[in-house]
C-alpha positions in Angstrom: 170.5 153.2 179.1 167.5 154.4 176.7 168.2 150.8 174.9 167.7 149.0 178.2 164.6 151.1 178.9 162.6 150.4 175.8 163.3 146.6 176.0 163.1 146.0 179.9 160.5 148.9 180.1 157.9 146.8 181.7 160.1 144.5 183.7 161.8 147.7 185.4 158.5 149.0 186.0 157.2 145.5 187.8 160.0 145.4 189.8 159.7 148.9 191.3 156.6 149.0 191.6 157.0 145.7 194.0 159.9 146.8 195.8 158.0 150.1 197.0 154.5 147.9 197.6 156.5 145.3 199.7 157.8 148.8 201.5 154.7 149.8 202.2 153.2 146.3 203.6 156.3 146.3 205.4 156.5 149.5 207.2 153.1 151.5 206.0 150.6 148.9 207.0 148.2 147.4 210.0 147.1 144.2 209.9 143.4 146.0 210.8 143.3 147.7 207.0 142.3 144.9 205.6 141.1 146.7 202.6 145.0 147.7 202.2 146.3 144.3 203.0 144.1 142.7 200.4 144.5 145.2 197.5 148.6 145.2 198.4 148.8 141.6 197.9 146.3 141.2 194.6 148.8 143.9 193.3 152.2 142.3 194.1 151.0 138.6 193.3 150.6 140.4 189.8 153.8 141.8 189.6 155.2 138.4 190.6 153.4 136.5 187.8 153.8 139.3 184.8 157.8 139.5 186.4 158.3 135.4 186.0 156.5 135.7 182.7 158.8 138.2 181.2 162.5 136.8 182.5 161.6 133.0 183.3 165.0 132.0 181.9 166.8 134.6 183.4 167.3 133.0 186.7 170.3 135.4 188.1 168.2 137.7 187.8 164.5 136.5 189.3 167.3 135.1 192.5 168.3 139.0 192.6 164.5 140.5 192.7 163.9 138.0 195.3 166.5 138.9 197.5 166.1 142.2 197.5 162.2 142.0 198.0 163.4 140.1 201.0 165.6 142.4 202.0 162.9 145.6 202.0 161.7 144.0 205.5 165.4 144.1 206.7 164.2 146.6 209.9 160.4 146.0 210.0 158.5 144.9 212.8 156.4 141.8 211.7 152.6 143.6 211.4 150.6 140.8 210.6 151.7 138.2 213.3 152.8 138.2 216.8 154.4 134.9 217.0 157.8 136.6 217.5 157.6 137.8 220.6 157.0 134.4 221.6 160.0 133.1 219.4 162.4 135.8 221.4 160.9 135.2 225.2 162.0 131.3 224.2 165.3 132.2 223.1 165.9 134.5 226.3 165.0 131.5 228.7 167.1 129.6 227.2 170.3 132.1 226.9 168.8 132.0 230.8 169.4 127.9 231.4 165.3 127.6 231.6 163.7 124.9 229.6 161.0 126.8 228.1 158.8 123.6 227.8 158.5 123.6 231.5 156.5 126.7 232.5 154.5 129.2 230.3 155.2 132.6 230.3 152.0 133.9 232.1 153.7 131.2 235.1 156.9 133.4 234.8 156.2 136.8 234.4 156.7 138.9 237.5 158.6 135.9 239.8 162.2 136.7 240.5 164.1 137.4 237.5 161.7 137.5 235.2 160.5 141.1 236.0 162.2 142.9 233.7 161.2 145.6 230.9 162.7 144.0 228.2 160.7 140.4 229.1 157.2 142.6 229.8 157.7 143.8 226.8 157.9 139.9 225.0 154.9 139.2 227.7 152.4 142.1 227.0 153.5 141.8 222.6 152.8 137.3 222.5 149.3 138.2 223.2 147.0 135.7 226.1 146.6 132.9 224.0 150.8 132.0 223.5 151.2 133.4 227.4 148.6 130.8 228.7 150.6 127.6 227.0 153.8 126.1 226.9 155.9 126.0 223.9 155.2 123.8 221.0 158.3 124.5 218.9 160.8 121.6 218.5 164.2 121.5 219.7 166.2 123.0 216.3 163.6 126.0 215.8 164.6 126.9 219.9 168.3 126.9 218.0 167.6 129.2 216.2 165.7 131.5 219.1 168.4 131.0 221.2 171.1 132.5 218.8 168.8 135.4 218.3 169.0 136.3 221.6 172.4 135.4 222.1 173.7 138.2 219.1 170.4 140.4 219.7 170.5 140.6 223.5 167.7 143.1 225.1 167.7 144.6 221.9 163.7 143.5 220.1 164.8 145.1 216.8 168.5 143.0 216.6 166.5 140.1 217.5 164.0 140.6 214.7 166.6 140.8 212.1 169.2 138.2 213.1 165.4 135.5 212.7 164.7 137.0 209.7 168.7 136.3 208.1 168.6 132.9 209.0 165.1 132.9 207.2 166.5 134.5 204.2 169.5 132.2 204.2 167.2 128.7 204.2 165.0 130.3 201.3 168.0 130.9 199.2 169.0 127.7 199.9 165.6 126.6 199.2 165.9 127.6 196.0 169.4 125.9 195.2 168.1 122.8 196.4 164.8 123.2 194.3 166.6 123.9 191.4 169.0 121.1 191.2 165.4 118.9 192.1 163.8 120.2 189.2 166.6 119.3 187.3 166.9 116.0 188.4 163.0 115.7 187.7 163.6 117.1 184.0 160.9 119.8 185.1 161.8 123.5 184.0 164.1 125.0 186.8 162.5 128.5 186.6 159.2 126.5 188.5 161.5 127.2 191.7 160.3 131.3 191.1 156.5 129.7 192.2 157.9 129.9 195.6 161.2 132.1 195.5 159.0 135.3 193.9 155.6 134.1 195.6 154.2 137.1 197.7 152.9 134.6 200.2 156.5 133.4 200.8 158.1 137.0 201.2 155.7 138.2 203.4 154.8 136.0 206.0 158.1 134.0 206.3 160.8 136.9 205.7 158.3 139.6 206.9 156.5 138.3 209.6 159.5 135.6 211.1 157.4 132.3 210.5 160.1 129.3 210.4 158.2 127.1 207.3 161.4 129.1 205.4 164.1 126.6 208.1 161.8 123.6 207.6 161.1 123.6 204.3 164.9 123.9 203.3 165.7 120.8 205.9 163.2 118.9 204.0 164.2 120.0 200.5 167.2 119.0 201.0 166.9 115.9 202.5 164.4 115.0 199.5 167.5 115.5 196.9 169.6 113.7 198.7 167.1 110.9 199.1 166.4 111.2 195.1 170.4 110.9 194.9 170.4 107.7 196.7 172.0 109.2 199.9 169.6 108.3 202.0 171.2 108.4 205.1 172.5 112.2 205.3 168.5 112.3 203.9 167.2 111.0 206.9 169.5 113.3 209.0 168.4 116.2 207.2 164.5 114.7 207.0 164.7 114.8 211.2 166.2 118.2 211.2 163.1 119.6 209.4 161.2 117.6 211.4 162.8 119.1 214.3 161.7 122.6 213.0 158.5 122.2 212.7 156.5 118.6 213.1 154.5 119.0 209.6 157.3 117.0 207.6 155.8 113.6 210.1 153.1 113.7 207.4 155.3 112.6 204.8 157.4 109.8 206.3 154.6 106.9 205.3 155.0 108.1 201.2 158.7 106.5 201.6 157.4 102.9 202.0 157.1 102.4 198.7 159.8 104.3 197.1 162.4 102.2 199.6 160.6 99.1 199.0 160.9 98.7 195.4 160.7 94.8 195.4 161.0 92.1 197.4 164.3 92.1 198.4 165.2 91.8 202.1 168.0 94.9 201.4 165.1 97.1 200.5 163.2 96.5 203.9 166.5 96.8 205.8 167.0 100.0 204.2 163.6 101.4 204.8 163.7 100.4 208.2 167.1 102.1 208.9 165.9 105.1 207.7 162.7 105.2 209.9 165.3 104.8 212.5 167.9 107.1 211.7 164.9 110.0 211.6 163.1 108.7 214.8 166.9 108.6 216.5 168.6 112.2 215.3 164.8 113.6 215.9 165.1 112.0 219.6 168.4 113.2 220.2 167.6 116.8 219.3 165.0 116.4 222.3 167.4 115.1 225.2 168.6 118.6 226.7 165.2 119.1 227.3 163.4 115.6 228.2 161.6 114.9 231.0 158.7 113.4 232.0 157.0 117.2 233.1 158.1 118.0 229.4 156.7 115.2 227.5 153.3 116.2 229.1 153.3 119.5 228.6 154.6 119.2 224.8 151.9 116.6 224.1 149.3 118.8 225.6 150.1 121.7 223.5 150.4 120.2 220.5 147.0 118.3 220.8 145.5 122.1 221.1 145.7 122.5 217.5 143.0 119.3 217.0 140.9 119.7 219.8 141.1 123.4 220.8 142.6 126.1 218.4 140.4 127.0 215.0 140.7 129.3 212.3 140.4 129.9 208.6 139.0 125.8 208.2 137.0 124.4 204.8 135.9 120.9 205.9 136.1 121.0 210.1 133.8 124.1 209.6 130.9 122.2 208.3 131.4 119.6 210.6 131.3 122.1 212.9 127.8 123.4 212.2 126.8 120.2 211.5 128.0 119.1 215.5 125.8 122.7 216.7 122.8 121.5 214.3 122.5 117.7 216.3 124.8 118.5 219.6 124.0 122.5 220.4 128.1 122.8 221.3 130.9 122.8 219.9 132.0 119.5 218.9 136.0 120.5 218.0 137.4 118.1 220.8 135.8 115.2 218.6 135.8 116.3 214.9 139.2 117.7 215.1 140.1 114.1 216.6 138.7 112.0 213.7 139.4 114.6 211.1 143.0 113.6 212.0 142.7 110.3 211.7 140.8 110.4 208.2 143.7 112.4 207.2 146.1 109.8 208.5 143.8 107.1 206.7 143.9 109.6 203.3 147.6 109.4 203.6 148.0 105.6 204.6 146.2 104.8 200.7 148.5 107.1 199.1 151.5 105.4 200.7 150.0 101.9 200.1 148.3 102.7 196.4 150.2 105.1 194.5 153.3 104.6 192.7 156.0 106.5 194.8 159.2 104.5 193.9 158.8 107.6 191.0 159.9 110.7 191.9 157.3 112.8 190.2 154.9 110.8 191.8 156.2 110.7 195.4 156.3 114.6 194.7 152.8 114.2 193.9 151.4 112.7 196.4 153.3 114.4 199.2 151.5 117.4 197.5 148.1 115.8 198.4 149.2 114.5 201.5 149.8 118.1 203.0 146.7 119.7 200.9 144.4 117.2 202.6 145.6 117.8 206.0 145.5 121.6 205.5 141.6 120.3 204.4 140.7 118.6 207.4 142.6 120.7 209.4 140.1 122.9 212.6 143.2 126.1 212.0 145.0 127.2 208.6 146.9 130.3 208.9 148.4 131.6 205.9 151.5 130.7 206.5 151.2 127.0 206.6 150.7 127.1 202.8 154.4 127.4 202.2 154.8 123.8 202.1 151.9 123.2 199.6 153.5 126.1 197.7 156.8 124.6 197.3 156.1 121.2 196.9 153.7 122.0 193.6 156.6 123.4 191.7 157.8 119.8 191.3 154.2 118.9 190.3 151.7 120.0 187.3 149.6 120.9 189.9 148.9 125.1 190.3 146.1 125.3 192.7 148.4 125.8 195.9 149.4 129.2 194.2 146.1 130.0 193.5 145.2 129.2 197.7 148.4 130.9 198.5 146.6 134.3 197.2 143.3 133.7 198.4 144.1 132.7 201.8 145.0 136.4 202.4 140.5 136.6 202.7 141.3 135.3 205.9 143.1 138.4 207.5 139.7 139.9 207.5 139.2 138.4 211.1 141.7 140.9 212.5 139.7 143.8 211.2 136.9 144.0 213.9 137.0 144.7 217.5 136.4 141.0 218.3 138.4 139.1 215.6 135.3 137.2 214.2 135.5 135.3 211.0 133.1 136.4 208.2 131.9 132.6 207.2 131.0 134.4 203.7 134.5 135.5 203.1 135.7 132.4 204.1 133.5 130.5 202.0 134.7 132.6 199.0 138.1 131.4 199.9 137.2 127.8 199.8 135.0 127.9 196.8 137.9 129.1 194.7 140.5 126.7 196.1 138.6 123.8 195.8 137.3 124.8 192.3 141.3 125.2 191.5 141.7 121.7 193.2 139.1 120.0 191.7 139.9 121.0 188.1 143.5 120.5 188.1 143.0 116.9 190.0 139.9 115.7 188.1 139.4 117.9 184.8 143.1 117.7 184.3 143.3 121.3 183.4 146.0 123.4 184.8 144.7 126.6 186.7 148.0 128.6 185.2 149.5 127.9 182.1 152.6 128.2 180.6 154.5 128.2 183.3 
């Protein structure tokens, strides 16, 4: 035991010290302490980096820490989020035959049946903003609020932690599939710890219930069996992530090139079949639930997030002032319109102009397809830099690690009365990611090295 000690002293130490600190975010912290917050998640990002340092090659054991780090939130209430009150209400209609596209909860609440404590509870805890609108999560992500409710009941707690096993599950599965990419890719397989061990990961997907975990595992796997050749369980698995969360829609243009390899008839066939085996499975998982009513309100919602919803921005903020500066409003209905459709263009040229019948290069540039959207985008919460975090351990690229830290700035807002955004503190966040960006993509010199 003393020999272990003296030559696993510091590793011991590290991992600890970030079992207790992910204990204390978990069950010791408000999302209002922002001080806290920020000084807990400088110190475990640390103990993450100085933890992959010292045992990069011992996988078994990095897989372990992570699970076990995931596994501290096992009975915590998510404290930095309230999606999941939302994600349980959904899963309750539906255990209750309603198709929670069709009415929002603020249309529900108190009408016959929907009176109850356990449902004023999900009501009062979503907050106005998710009451107001109708659901924007796809079909398969209602799966999975459906069987919450179906083992957890009236029970918020059991609900909670039957989410947050299915979230555990996809991100050890995340890091199979990862592994055996990196391996295909020749790339060292202990880059898959930039996302299993990342602090950003383990907090807001395991800790606070946000689905990127179920997404990102569709689309992992789908991308090695689509490296393998296997393109059509691919596409399946491709629409099933899709079907999760609509992010992965990005990504569908980089495949031009890596099906059509040459001129060969056979290689537009192919491409072709796979647009249509993801546009079918995709449509199919939307069939309990189609209707005319719900095609209207689904479109509506989701447009709310270019022309309504902002928050933690770079680009769409200077647009912004810009729009007050010559227009004295608000101009988000337009900029966040054509911000979307530079983004599309941005992607279009990397489909067209980049190399991507090469893996490392299709890894690439799905990299900067989802980094310049997050870019343009009017709302980034700190969440939605899993997918830049995972899909950089297949690249050279580090800065997504480096935003993956720094977005944490942006939990300020929640520390006033009025949940105001301090545009200094955002700026700080930008500067520094961009800074990362810009000298990994133009100086060519990595942010983090050796590893």
């Amino acid at each position: 035991m003393i020999r272990i000690w003296k030559t696993n002293k510091y590793t011991i130490l590290f991992l600890i010290a970030s079992l207790l600190f992910y204990g204390s975010f978990a069950y010791d912290l408000v999302r209002t302490d922002f001080i806290k917050l920020l000084s807990l998640c400088v110190a475990l990002f640390f103990f993450a980096y100085k933890l992959i340092q010292f045992e990069k090659s011992n996988l078994r054991f990095l897989l372990i820490f992570g699970i076990l780090a995931r596994l501290v939130f096992f009975a915590a209430t998510p404290n930095l989020s309230q999606d999941f009150y939302r994600f349980i209400w959904d899963g309750k209609l539906l255990v209750e035959g309603v198709n929670p596209y069709l009415h929002t909860p603020m249309e529900l609440i108190g009408s016959e049946g929907f009176s109850t404590q356990f449902l004023e509870t999900l009501f009062e805890g979503m907050g106005t903003l998710s009451a107001s609108n109708h659901s924007n999560y796809p079909p398969i992500n209602q799966l999975f609020f459906y069987l919450g409710n179906v083992i957890g009941g009236k029970n918020i707690l059991v609900n909670i932690i039957v989410l947050r096993f299915f979230i555990i599950l996809a991100d050890v599965g995340i890091f199979y599939f990862g592994s055996k990419i990196l391996q295909l890719l020749k790339l060292p397989k202990q880059q898959i710890h930039w996302y299993f061990l990342n602090p950003l990961i383990i907090i807001e997907l395991t800790g606070n219930l946000h689905f990127e975990a179920i997404m990102l595992f569709f689309l992992v796997a789908a991308l090695y069996f689509i490296l393998q050749n296997k393109w059509i369980f691919g596409a399946v698995l491709f629409s099933f992530s899709i079907s999760v969360k609509l992010l992965p829609l990005l990504l569908l243009p980089l495949f031009i090139r890596w099906f059509i390899k040459d001129t060969d008839k056979r290689s537009m066939l192919r491409l072709g079949s796979f647009y249509l085996l993801v546009g079918l499975v995709f449509l199919i998982s939307f069939l309990p639930f189609l209707s005319a009513e719900m095609i209207e309100h689904y479109s509506e919602t989701v447009g709310l997030w270019f022309k309504k919803f902002e928050f933690n921005a770079s680009i769409y903020y200077l647009v912004r002032e810009i729009g007050f500066y010559h227009k004295g409003f608000n101009i988000i209905s337009i900029a966040g319109t054509r911000l979307a459709f530079l983004t599309l263009a941005a992607i279009l040229l990397l489909a067209f102009f980049r190399k991507n019948n090469q893996p490392k290069t299709l890894f690439v540039s799905m990299l900067m397809a989802v980094s310049i959207y997050f870019f343009m985008s009017t709302t980034v919460h700190p969440w939605y830099l899993a997918t830049p975090v995972l899909l950089c351990v297949f690249t050279r690229y580090k800065f997504p690690l480096i935003w993956s830290l720094a977005v944490f700035l942006s939990y300020f807002a929640y520390s006033n009365e009025f949940f105001v955004e301090n545009p200094w503190i955002i700026t700080t966040e930008y500067l520094i990611v961009f800074g990362c960006f810009l000298k990994e993509v133009y100086l060519e010199k990595p942010i983090l090295k050796g590893i």
